[in-house]
C-alpha positions in Angstrom: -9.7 39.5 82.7 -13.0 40.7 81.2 -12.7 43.8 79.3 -14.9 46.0 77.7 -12.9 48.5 74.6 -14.9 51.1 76.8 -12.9 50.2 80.0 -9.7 49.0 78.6 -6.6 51.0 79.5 -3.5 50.4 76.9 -0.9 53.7 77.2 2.3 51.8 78.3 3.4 55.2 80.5 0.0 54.8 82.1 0.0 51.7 83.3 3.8 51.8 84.3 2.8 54.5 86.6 -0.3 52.5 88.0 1.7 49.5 88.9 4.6 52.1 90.8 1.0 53.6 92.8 -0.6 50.7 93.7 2.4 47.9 94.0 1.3 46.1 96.9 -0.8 43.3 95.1 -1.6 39.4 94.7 0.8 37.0 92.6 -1.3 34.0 91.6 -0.1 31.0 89.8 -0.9 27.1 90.2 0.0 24.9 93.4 -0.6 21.3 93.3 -2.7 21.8 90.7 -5.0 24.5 92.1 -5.0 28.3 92.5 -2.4 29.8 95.2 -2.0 33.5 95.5 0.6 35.4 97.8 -0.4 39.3 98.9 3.3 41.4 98.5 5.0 44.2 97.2 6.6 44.8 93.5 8.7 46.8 92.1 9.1 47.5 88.3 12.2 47.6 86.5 10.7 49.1 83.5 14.7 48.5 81.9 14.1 44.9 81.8 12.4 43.7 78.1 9.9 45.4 76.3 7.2 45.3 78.9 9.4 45.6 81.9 9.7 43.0 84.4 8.7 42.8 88.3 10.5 42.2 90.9 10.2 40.6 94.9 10.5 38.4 97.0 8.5 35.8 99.3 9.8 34.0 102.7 10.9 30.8 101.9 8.2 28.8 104.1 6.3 30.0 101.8 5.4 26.8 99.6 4.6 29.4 96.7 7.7 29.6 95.2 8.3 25.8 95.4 5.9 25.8 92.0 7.2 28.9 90.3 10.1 28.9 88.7 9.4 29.0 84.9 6.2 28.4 85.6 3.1 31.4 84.2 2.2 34.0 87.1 -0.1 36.8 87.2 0.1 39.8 89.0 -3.0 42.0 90.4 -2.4 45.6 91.0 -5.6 47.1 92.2 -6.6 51.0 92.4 -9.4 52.9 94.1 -12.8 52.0 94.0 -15.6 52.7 94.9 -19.8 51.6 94.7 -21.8 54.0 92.2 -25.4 54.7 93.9 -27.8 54.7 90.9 -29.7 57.5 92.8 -26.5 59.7 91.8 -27.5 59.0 87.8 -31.0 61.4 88.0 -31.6 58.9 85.9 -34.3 55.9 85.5 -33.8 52.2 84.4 -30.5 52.4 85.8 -28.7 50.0 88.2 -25.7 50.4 91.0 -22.1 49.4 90.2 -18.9 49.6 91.3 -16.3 51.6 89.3 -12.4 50.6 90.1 -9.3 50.6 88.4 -6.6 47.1 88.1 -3.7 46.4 86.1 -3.0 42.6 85.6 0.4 41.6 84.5 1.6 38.0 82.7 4.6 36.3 82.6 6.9 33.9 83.6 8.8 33.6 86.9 12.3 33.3 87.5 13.4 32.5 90.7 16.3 34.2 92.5 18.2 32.2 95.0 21.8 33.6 95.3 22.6 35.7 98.1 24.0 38.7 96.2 20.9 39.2 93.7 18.7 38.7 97.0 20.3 41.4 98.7 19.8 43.9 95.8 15.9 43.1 95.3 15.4 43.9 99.4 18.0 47.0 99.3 16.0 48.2 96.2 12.8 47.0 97.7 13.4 49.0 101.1 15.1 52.2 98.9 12.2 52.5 97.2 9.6 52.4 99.9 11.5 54.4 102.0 12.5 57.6 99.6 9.1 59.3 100.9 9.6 59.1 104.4 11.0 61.8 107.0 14.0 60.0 107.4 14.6 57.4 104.9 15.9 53.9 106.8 18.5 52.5 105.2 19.3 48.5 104.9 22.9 47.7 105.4 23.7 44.3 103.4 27.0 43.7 105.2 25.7 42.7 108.0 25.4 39.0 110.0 21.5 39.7 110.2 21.7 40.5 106.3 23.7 36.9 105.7 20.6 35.4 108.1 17.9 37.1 106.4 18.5 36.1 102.6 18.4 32.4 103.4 14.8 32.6 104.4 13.3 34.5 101.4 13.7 33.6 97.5 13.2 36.5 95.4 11.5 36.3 91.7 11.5 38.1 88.9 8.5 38.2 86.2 9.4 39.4 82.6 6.3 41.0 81.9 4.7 39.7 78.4 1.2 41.3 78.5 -0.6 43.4 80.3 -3.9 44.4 80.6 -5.7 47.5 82.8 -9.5 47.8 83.6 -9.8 51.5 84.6 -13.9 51.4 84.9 -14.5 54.7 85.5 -18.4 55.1 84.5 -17.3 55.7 80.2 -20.4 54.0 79.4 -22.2 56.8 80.7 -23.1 60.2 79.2 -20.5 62.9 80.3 -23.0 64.8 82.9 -23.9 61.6 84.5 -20.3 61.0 85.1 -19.8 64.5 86.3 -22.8 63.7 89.2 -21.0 60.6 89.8 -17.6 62.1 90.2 -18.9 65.0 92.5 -21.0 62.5 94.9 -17.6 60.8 95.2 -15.8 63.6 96.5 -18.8 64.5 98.8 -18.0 61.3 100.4 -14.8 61.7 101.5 -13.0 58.7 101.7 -9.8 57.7 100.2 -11.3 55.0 98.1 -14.4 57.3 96.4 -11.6 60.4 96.2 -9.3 58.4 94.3 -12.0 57.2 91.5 -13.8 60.5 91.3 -10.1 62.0 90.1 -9.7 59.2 87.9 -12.6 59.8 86.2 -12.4 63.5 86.1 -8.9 63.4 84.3 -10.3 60.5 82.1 -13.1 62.8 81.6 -10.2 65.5 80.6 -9.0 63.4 78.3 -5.7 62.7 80.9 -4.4 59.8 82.4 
């Protein structure tokens, strides 16, 4: 993707913990020759090669995986965001934007067809989505329905080899411009313009 030094995110830690936040995204690769992208949950085994590798799975009518084994994927993680008014700059000459955070990941896909394997990527899958609520449902691979279920998905996994995250958080602006931008955020209220406007105020920290 484009990206400005200004913009560009590179602490490993950083962007392993973006891509545990915000792990519902878009795996894109080529289909007959053209673009085909599939909206799902990953998980990251950061264990798995020096840039960690992700993990999932996709119902097998799904014609994505048909083109994917071996094949180069990318993954789009996306963050808040949120539009900047220019109004908010007390500034003149100045234009709107949006600010927003993404991680893309590259690699290439292996493809996971064998029943046991299967069955670990959706127990870890549910574990992990699971662990924060009330009362955690558990998936019991033992089951007839389990035997059913894991001959209509193929899961993947993605041995990361680059990746790249765009946290545009307003840097190319002086620090009390950002501060205005960051406050008119949290006056609005919404998850979206929340989540940037504390992004940018522990970038503005210095933090992560």
């Amino acid at each position: 993707m484009y990206l400005p030094p200004a913009f560009a995110e590179t602490d490993p830690s950083t962007l392993s913990a973006f891509v545990r936040r915000h792990s519902f995204g878009l795996l894109v690769s080529q289909l007959g020759g053209e673009p085909f992208a599939t909206h799902l949950p990953f998980l990251l085994d950061s264990a798995a090669g020096p840039h960690g590798t992700l993990v999932g799975h996709v119902a097998r009518a799904n014609p994505h995986w048909q083109y994917l084994d071996g094949q180069p994927a990318l993954a789009v993680l996306s963050g808040p965001h949120a539009y900047v008014s220019p109004s908010w700059y007390a500034a003149e000459n100045v234009v709107p934007t949006w600010n927003y955070t993404a991680v893309h990941a590259y690699g290439r896909v292996t493809l996971v067809h064998d029943p046991e394997p299967l069955l670990e990527i959706v127990r870890d899958t549910v574990a992990y989505y699971e662990a924060g609520m009330p009362t955690p449902w558990a998936f019991d691979g033992g089951t007839q329905f389990a035997a059913r279920l894991v001959t209509q998905i193929v899961g993947f996994r993605i041995a990361i080899e680059r990746l790249e995250g765009k946290f545009k958080l307003s840097q190319n602006h002086p620090l009390e411009r950002r501060e205005r931008v960051a406050a008119a955020l949290l006056a609005r209220g919404d998850e979206n313009a929340v989540g940037v406007a504390d992004m940018m105020r522990r970038a503005m920290r210095g933090g992560a």
